[in-house]
SEBA-496509 format. One record per residue (C-alpha): residue number from 0; x negated, y negated, z. Coordinates in Angstrom, 3 decimals. Each point is the difference from the previous one (the first is absolute). Last residue first. Layout:
@nr=NUM&east=X&north=Y&up=Z
...
This chain:
@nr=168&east=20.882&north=53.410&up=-36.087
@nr=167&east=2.235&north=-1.333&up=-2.904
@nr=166&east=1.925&north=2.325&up=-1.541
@nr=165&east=-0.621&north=0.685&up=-4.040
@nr=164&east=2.529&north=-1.631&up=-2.492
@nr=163&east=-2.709&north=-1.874&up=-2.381
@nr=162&east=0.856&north=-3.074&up=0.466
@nr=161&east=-0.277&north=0.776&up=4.248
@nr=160&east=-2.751&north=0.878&up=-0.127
@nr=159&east=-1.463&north=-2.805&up=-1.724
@nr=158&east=1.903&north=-2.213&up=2.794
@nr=157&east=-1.839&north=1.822&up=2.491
@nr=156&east=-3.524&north=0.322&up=-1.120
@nr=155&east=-0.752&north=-4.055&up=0.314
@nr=154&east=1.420&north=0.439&up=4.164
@nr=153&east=-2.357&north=3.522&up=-0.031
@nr=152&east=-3.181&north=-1.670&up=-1.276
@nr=151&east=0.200&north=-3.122&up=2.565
@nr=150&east=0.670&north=2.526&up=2.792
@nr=149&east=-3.267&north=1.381&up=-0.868
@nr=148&east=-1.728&north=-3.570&up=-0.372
@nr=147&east=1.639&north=-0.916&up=3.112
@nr=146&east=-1.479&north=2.862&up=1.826
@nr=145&east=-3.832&north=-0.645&up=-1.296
@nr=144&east=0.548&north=-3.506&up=1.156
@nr=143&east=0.716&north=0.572&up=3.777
@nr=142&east=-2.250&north=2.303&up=0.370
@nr=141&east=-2.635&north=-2.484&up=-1.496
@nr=140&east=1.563&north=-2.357&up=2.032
@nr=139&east=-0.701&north=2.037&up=3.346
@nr=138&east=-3.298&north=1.039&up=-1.094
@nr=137&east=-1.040&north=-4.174&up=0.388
@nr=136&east=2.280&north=-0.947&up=3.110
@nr=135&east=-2.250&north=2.392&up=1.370
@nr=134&east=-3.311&north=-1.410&up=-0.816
@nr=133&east=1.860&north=-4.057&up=0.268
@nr=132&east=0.447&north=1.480&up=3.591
@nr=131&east=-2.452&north=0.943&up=1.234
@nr=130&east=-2.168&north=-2.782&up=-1.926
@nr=129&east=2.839&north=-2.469&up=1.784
@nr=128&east=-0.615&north=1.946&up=3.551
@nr=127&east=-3.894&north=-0.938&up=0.185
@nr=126&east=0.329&north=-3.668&up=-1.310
@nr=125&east=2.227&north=-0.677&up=2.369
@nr=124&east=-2.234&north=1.664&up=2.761
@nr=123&east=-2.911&north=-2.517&up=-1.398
@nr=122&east=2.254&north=-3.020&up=-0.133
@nr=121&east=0.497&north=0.452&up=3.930
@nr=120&east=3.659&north=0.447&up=1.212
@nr=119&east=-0.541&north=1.542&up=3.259
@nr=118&east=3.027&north=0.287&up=2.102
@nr=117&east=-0.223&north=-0.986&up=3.768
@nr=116&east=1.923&north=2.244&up=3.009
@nr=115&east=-3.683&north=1.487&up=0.396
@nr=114&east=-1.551&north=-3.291&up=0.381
@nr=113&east=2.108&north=-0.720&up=3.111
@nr=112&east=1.863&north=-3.367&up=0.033
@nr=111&east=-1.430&north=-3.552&up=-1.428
@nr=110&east=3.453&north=-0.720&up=-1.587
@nr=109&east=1.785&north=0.008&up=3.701
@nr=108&east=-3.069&north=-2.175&up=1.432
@nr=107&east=1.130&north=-2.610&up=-2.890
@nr=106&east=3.501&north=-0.114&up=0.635
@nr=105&east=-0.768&north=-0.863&up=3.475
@nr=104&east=-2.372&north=-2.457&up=-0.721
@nr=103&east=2.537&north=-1.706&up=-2.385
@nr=102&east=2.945&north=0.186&up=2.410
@nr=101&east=-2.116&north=-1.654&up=2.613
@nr=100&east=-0.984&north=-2.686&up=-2.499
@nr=99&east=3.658&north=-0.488&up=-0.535
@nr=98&east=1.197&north=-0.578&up=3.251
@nr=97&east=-3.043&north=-2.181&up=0.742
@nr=96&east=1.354&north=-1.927&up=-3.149
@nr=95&east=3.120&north=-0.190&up=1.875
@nr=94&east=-0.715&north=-1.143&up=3.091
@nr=93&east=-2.152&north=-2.344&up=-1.946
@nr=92&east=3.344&north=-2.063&up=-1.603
@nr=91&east=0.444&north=1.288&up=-3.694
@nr=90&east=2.335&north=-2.888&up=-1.270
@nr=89&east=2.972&north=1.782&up=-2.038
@nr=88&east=1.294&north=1.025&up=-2.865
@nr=87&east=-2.008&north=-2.103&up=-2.905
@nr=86&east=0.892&north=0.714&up=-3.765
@nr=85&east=2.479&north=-2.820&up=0.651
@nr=84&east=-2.339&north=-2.605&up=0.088
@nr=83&east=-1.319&north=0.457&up=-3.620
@nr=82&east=-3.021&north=2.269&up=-0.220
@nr=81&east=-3.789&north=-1.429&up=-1.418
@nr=80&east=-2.749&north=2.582&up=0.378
@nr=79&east=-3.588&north=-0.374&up=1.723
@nr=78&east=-2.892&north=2.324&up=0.317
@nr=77&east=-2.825&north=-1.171&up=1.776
@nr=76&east=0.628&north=2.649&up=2.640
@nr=75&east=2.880&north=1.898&up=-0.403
@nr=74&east=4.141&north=-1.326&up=-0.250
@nr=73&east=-0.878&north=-3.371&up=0.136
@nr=72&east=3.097&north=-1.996&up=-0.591
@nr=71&east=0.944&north=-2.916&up=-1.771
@nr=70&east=3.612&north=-1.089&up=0.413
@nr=69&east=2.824&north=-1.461&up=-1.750
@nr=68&east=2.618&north=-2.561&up=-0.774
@nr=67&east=-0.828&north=-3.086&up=1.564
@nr=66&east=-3.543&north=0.647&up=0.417
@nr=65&east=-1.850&north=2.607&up=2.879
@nr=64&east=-4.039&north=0.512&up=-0.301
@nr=63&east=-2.012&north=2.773&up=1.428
@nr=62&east=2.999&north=2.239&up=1.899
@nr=61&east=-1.878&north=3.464&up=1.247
@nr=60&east=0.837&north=2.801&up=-1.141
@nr=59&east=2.207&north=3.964&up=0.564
@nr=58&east=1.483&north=1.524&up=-2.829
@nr=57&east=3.837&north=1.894&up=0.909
@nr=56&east=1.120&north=-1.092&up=-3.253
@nr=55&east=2.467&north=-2.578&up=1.601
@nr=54&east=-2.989&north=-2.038&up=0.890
@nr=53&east=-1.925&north=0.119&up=3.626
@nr=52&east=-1.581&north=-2.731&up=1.641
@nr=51&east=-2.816&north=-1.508&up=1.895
@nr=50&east=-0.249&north=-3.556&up=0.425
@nr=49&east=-3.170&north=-1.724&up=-1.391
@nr=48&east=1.637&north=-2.657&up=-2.054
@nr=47&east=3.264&north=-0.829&up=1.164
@nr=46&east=3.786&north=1.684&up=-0.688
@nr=45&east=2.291&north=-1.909&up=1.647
@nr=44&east=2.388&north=-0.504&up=-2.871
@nr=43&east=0.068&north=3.541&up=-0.303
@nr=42&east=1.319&north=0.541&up=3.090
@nr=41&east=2.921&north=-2.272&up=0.779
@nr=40&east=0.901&north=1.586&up=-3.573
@nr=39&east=-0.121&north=3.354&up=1.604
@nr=38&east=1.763&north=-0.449&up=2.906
@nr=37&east=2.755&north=-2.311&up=-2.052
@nr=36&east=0.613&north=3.216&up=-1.757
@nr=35&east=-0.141&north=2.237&up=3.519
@nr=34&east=2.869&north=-2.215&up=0.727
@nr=33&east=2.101&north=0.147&up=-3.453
@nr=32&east=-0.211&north=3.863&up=0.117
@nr=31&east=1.202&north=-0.300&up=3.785
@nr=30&east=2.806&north=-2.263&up=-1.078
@nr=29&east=1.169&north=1.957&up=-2.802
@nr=28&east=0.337&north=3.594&up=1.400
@nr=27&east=1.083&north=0.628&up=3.345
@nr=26&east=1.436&north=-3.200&up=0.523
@nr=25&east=1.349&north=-1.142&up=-3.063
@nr=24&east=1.474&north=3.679&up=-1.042
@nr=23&east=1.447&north=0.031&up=3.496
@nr=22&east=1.748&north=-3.336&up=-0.927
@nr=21&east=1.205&north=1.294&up=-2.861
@nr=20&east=1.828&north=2.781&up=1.522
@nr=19&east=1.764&north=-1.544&up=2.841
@nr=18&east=1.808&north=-2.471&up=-2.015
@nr=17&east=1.838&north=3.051&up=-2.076
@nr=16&east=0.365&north=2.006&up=3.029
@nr=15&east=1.887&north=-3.090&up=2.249
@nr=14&east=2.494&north=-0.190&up=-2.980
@nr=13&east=0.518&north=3.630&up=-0.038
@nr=12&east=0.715&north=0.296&up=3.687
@nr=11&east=2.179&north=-3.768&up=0.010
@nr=10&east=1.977&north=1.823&up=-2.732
@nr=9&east=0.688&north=3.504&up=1.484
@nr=8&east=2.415&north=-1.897&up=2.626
@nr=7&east=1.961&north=-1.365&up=-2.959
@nr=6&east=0.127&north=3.846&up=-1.386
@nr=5&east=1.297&north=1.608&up=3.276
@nr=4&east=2.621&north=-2.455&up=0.079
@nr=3&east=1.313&north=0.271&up=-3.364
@nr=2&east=0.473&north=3.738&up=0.792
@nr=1&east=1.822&north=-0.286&up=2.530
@nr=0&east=2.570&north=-2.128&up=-1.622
């Protein structure tokens, strides 16, 4: 009798588990996705010429001309290119793009360090280490060539030596 009792008190537990668990899958998973979704959408449709934005590809442009379906962008100057709405991640608002001029300039003074961390790669010095090299490369095959011709002699001497009883070296 015991036992029957522990297992209809179990009930309302398990019961209470199985509704529990969807509804933390619906609101830690499928209602934020289906938010930022409508985000997006709420975005692309108010996409206007001149706003600055970025595309999924990380490529920053300005919005020329929107249509039902798509964009044109100019990613450089006087150079246009057609996306569909969802290649576009965000509106670039000008804290941003200060942001990301900042970043730039910074970059920049980091690749304009010391000249002695800098490597030289001139056509001159590659010229310079490929004669080197093409000289050396040069004896090498030749010592390369004169031993496979020698172990080219022994491999075709084997099997006659073999015919005619004598060890093989």
């Amino acid at each position: 009798m015991n036992f029957a009792a522990e297992q209809s008190s179990s009930g309302p537990l398990n019961l209470l588990l199985l509704l529990a668990i969807p509804l933390v899958f619906y609101f830690l998973l499928i209602r934020p996705q289906s938010k930022r979704r409508k985000e997006q959408m709420q975005m692309q449709s108010s996409l206007r010429p001149g706003a600055r934005v970025m595309t999924t590809s990380g490529m920053y442009a300005t919005v020329v001309a929107v249509d039902d379906d798509g964009v044109v962008l100019e990613i450089a100057p006087d150079v246009e290119a057609r996306f569909v709405k969802q290649a576009v991640m965000q509106i670039v608002t000008e804290s941003d793009a200060a942001d990301d001029e900042l970043d730039d300039d910074a970059d920049d003074a980091d690749e304009t360090g010391d000249a002695d961390d800098r490597i030289d790669l001139s056509k001159k010095d590659a010229d310079d280490a490929e004669d080197g090299a093409a000289g050396t490369a040069g004896k090498n095959a030749e010592d390369v060539k004169g031993t496979a011709d020698t172990e080219a002699e022994e491999d075709e001497d084997a099997p006659k030596a073999r015919a005619a009883g004598k060890p093989s070296s």
